[in-house]
ZAKEGU-99622 format. One record per residue (C-alpha): x, y, z. Coordinates in steps of 0.001 Angstrom, whole numbers. Layout:
# ZAKEGU-99622
@xx:X&yy:Y&zz:Z
...
***
This chain:
# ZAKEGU-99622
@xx:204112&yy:106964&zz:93055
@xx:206328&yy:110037&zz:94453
@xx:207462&yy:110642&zz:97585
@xx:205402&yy:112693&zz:100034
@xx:208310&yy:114960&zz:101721
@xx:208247&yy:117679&zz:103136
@xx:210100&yy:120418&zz:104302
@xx:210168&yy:121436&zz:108272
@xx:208672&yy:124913&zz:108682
@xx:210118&yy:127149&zz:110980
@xx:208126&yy:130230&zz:112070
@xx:209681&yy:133532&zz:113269
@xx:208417&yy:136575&zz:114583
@xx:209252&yy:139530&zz:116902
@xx:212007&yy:142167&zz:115912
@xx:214572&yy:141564&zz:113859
@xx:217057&yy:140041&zz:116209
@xx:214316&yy:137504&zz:117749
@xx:213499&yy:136138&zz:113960
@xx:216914&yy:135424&zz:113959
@xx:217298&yy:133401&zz:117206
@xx:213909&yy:131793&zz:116368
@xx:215729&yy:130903&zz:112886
@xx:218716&yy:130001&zz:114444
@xx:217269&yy:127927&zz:116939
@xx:214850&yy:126334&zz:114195
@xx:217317&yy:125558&zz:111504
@xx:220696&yy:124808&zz:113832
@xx:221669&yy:122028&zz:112425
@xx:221580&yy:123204&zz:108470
@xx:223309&yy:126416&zz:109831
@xx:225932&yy:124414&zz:111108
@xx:226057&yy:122523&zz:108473
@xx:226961&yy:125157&zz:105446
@xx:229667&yy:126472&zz:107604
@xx:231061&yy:123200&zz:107427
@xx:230277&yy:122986&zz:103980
@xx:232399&yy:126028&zz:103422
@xx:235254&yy:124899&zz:105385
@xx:235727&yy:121602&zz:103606
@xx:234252&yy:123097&zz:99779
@xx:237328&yy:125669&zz:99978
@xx:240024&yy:124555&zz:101909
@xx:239702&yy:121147&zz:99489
@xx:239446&yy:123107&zz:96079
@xx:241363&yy:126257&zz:96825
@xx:243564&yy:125732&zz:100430
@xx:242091&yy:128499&zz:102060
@xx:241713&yy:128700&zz:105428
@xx:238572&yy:129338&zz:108175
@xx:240759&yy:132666&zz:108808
@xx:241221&yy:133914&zz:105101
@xx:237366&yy:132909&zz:103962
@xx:235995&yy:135115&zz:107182
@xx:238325&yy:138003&zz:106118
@xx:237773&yy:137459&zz:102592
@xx:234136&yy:137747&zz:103499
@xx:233807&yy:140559&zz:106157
@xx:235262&yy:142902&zz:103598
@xx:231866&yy:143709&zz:102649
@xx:230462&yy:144300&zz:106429
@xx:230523&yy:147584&zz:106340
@xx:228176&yy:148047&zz:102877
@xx:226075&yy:145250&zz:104452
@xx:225681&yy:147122&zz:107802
@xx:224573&yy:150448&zz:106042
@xx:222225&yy:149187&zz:103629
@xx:220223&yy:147019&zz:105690
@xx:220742&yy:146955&zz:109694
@xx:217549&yy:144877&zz:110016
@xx:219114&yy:141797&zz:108209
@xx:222390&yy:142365&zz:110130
@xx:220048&yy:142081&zz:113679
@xx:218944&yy:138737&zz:112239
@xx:222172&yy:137430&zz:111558
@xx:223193&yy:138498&zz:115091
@xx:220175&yy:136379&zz:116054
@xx:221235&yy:133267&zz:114382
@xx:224850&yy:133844&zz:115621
@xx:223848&yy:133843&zz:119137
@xx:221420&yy:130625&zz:118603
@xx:223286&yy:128480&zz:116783
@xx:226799&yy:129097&zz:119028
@xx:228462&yy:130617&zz:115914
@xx:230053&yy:133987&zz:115788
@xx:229040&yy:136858&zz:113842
@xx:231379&yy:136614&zz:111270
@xx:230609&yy:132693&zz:110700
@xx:227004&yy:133916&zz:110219
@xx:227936&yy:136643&zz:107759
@xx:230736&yy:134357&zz:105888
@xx:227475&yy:132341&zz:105114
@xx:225390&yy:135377&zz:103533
@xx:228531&yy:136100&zz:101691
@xx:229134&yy:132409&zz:100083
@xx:228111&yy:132893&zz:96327
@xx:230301&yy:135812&zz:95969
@xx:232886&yy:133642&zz:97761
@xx:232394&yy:130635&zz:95387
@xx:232252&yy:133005&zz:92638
@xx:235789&yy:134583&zz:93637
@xx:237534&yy:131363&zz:93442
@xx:235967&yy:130482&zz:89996
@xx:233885&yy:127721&zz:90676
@xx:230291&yy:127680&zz:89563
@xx:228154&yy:125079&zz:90383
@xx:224715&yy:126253&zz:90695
@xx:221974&yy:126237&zz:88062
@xx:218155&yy:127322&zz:88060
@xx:215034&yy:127337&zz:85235
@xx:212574&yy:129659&zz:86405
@xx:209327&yy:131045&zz:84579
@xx:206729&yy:133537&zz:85245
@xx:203158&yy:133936&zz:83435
@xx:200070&yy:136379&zz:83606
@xx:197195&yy:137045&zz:82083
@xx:196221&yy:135616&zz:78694
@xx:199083&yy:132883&zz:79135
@xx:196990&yy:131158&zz:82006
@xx:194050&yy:129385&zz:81653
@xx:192766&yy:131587&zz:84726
@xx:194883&yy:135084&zz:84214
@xx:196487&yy:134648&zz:87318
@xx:199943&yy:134908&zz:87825
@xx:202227&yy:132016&zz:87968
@xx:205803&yy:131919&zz:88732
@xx:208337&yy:129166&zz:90018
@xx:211222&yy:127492&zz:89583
@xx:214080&yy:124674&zz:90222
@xx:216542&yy:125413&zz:92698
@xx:219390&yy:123510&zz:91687
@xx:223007&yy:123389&zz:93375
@xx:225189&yy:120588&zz:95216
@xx:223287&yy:117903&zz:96782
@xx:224902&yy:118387&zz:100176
@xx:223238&yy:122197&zz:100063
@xx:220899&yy:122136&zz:103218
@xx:217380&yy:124311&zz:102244
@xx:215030&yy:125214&zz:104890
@xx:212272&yy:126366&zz:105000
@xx:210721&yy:129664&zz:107069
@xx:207510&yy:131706&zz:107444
@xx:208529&yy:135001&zz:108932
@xx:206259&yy:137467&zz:111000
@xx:207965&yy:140810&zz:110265
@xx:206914&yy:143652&zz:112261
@xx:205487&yy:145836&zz:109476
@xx:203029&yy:143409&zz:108996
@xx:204649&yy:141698&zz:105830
@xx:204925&yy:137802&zz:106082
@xx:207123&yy:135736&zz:103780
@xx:207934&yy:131944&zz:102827
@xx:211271&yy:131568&zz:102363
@xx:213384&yy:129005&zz:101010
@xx:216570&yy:129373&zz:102615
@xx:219637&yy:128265&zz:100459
@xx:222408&yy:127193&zz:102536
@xx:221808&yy:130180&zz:104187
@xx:223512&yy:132197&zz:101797
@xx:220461&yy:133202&zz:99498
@xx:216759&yy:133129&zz:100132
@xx:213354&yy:132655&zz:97482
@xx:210684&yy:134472&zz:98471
@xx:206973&yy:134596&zz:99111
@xx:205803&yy:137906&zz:100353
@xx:201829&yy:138591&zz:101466
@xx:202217&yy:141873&zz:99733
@xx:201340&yy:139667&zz:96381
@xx:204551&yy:139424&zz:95210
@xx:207275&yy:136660&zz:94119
@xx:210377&yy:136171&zz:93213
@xx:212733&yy:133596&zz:90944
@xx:216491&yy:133594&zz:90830
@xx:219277&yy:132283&zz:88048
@xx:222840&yy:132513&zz:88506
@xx:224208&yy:134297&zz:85339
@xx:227915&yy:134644&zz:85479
@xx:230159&yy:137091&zz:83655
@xx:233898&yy:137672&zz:83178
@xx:233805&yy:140563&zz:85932
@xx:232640&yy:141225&zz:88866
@xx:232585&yy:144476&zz:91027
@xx:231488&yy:143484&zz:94181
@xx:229495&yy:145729&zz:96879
@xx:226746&yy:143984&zz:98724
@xx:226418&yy:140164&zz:98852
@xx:223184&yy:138282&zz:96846
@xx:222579&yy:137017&zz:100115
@xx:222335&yy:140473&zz:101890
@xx:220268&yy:142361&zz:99172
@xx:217704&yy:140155&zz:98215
@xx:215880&yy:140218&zz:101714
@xx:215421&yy:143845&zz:101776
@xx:214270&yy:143489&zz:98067
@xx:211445&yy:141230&zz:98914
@xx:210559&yy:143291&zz:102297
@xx:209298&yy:146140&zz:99669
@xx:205366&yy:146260&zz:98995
@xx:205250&yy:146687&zz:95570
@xx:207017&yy:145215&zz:92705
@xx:208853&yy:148383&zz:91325
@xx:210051&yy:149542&zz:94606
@xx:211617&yy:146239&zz:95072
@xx:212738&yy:146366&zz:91035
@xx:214659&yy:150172&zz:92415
@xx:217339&yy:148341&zz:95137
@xx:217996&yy:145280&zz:92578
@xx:218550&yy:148123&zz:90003
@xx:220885&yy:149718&zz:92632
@xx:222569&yy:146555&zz:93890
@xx:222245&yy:143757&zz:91456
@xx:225967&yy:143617&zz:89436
@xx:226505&yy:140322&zz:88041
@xx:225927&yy:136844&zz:89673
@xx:222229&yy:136577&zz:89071
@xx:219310&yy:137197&zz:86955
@xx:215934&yy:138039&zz:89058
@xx:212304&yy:138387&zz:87658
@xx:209422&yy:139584&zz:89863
@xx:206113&yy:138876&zz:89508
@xx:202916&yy:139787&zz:91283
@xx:199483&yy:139948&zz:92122
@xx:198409&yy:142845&zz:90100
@xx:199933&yy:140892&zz:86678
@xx:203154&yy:143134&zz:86710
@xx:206225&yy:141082&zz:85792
@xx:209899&yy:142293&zz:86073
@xx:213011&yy:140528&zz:85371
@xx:216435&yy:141950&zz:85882
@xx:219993&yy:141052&zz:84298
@xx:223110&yy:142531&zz:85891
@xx:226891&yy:142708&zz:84832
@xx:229542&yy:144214&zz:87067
@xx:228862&yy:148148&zz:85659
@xx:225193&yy:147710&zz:84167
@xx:222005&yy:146249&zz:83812
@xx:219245&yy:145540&zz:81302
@xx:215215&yy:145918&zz:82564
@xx:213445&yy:142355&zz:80618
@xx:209465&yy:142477&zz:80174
@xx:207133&yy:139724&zz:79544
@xx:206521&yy:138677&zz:75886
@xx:203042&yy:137594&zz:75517
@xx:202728&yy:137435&zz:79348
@xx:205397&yy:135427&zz:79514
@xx:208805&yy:135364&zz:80818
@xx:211424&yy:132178&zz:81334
@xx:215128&yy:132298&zz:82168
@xx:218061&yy:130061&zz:83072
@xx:221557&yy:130606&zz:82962
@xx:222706&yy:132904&zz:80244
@xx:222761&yy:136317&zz:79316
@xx:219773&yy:137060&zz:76582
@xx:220853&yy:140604&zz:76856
@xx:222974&yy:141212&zz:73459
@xx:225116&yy:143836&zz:75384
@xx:225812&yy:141500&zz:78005
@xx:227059&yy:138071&zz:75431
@xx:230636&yy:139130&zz:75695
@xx:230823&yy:138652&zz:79060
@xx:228824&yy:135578&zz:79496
@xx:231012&yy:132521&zz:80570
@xx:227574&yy:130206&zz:80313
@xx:228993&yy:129023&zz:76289
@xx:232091&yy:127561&zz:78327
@xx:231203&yy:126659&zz:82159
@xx:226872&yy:126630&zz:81444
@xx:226509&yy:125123&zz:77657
@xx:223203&yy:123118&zz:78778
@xx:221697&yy:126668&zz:80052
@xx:220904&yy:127154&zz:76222
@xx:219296&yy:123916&zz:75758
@xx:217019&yy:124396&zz:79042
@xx:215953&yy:127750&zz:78218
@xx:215139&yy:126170&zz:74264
@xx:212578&yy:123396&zz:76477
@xx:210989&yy:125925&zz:79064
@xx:210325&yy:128361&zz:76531
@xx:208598&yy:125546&zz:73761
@xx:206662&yy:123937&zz:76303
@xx:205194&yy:127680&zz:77728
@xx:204404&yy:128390&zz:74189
@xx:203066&yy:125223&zz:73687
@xx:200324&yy:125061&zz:76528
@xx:199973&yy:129227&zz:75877
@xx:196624&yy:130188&zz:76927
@xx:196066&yy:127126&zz:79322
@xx:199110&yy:127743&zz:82000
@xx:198062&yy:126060&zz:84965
@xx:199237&yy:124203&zz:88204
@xx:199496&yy:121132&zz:86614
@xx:200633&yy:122142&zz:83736
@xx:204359&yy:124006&zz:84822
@xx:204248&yy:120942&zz:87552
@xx:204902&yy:118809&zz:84551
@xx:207314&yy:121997&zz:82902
@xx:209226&yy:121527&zz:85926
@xx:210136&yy:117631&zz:85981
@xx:210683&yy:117275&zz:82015
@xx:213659&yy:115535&zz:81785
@xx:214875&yy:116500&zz:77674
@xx:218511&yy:115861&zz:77689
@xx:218747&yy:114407&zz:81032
@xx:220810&yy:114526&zz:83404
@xx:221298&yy:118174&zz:82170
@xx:217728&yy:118951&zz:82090
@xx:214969&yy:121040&zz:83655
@xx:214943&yy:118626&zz:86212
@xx:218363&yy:118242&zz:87419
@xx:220057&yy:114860&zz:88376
@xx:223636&yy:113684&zz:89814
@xx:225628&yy:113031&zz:86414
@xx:228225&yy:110709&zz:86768
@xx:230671&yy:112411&zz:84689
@xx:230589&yy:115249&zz:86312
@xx:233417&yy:115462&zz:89133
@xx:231091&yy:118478&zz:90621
@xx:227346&yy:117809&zz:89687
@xx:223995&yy:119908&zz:90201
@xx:220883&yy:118649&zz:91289
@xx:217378&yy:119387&zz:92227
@xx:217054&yy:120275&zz:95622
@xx:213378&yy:121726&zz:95588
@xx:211033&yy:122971&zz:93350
@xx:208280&yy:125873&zz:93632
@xx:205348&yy:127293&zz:91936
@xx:204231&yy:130642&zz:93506
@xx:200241&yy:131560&zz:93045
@xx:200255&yy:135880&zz:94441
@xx:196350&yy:136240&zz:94029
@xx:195936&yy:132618&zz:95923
@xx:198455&yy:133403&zz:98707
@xx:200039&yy:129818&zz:97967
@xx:203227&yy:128746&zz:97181
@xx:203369&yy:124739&zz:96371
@xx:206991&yy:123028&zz:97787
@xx:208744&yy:120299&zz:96429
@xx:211240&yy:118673&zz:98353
@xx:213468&yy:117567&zz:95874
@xx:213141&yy:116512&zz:92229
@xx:209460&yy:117214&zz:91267
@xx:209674&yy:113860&zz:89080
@xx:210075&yy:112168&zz:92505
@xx:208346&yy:114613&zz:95149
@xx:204686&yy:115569&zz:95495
@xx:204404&yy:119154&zz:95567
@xx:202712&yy:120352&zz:99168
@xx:200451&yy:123560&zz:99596
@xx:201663&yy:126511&zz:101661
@xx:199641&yy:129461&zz:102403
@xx:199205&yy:132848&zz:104316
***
């Protein structure tokens, strides 16, 4: 029998800067948490200081603070509630770029997305594994926001969010890394305002603006309109559906992009996970359901390096499954996981 977990939800609502003391206040002890997480992950692997990450990190302030003043209220709020300063908030938006910067990669996602004559229903489908260290706090948030638009969010380590929006849209996320990286605005500071948009292409024009490298993104949404995304440090490649479908994980299908991949050397298994999603999609084509990608996303083919991640022992640094979600747009729902889906029931969240 599996485990009936579930995450805390936090709700938030107000302006900008009182979502953020209601998050900080809500999620305190996770926020305190990754910043002791980053302390320890980078003074232990690289020797670098408190003082040289928050420089390191505040380099990008100024981009952050001009494209999106509304996330930079909410971080104020969180600072404020949690007893952290500013720039320990913002060091935690900025942590994936950070991690990336010293070269170590440690996070790996499957994610799908399916419409139309896929799905036994037509609905849309979409969801994914989050998968990363298992000492990576996620919460979990339903946000008010003033113009009306509410969201679930998954918050990773506060550094990077998932999100639900009641506009009818979703959203799945892959790290895809590449030899170089040109840096402006932090994953963890663009994908918010992404997923604040009302429609799927407006959201589609900021990731083409600000998306360079460090992950792959597909939208999908109410309407049946799927959009995925693939970024290198100067360019990126628009991906459609293929027979209503679309499935990722952690390498660069983009031919242009192959050179710069470093998934053959640091991500081999990506290949092998992206070989399973896509042959059991195809092979339940047509009848995509609930059940059906709840069983896509606990299949265990080449464990522990599978869809559904598990500590391997020979790894000195191992991923895991922290949680797993299937987003429903035309239901409103997004079903939760809190942990592996092999060992955790899957709980119903709606608007």
């Amino acid at each position: 029998m599996k485990n009936i977990k579930e995450f805390k939800l936090i709700e938030c609502q107000g302006t900008p800067y009182e979502i953020g003391t209601q998050w900080g206040e809500g999620c305190k002890e996770s926020i305190l948490k990754v910043s002791e997480n980053i302390s320890n992950f980078m003074e232990f692997y690289y020797k670098a200081s408190q003082e040289e990450i928050v420089t390191s990190a505040m380099k990008f302030f100024p981009a952050v603070q001009k494209f999106d003043p509304y996330l930079v209220e909410i971080m104020r709020g969180q600072a404020d509630a949690t007893g952290l300063s500013f720039e320990e908030i913002f060091t935690q938006k900025c942590f994936n770029e950070l991690t990336f910067a010293y070269n170590n990669i440690s996070g790996l996602c499957t994610s799908f997305a399916a419409t139309g004559k896929a799905t036994q229903d037509g609905k849309t489908i979409l969801g994914q594994n989050i998968d990363f260290l298992p000492e990576a706090p996620i919460d979990l948030l339903k946000i008010h926001h003033e113009n009306g638009i509410k969201q679930f969010i998954l918050s990773f380590s506060n550094s990077s969010e998932f999100i639900f929006s009641s506009a009818g849209m979703g959203m799945c996320a892959n790290a895809t890394i590449g030899k170089n990286y040109s840096f402006n605005i932090p994953v963890g500071c663009y994908l918010p305002k992404v997923m604040r948009e009302r429609n799927i292409n407006d959201a589609m024009e900021i990731l083409k603006q600000v998306a360079r490298g460090l992950g792959y993104y597909h939208l999908a949404d109410i309407n049946g309109h799927m959009l995925g995304i693939e970024s290198i440090h100067n360019d990126f490649e628009l991906m459609y559906p293929e027979r209503d479908m679309m499935v990722h994980s952690n390498h660069y299908i983009t031919e242009r992009f192959k050179e710069e991949d470093t998934a053959p050397e640091l991500q081999p298994d990506s290949y092998h996970r992206l070989d399973t999603i896509s042959k059991l999609m195809d092979q339940n084509y047509g009848h995509i359901n609930i059940e059906i990608v709840k069983k896509i996303l606990e299949n265990h083919e080449k464990n522990p390096k599978s869809i559904c991640r598990h500590v391997d022992p020979k790894d000195q640094v191992s991923s895991v499954t922290l949680a797993s979600f299937i987003m429903i747009p035309e239901d409103g729902a997004i079903y939760i996981a809190a942990g592996n889906p092999c060992e955790c029931e899957y709980v119903r969240y709606e608007f």
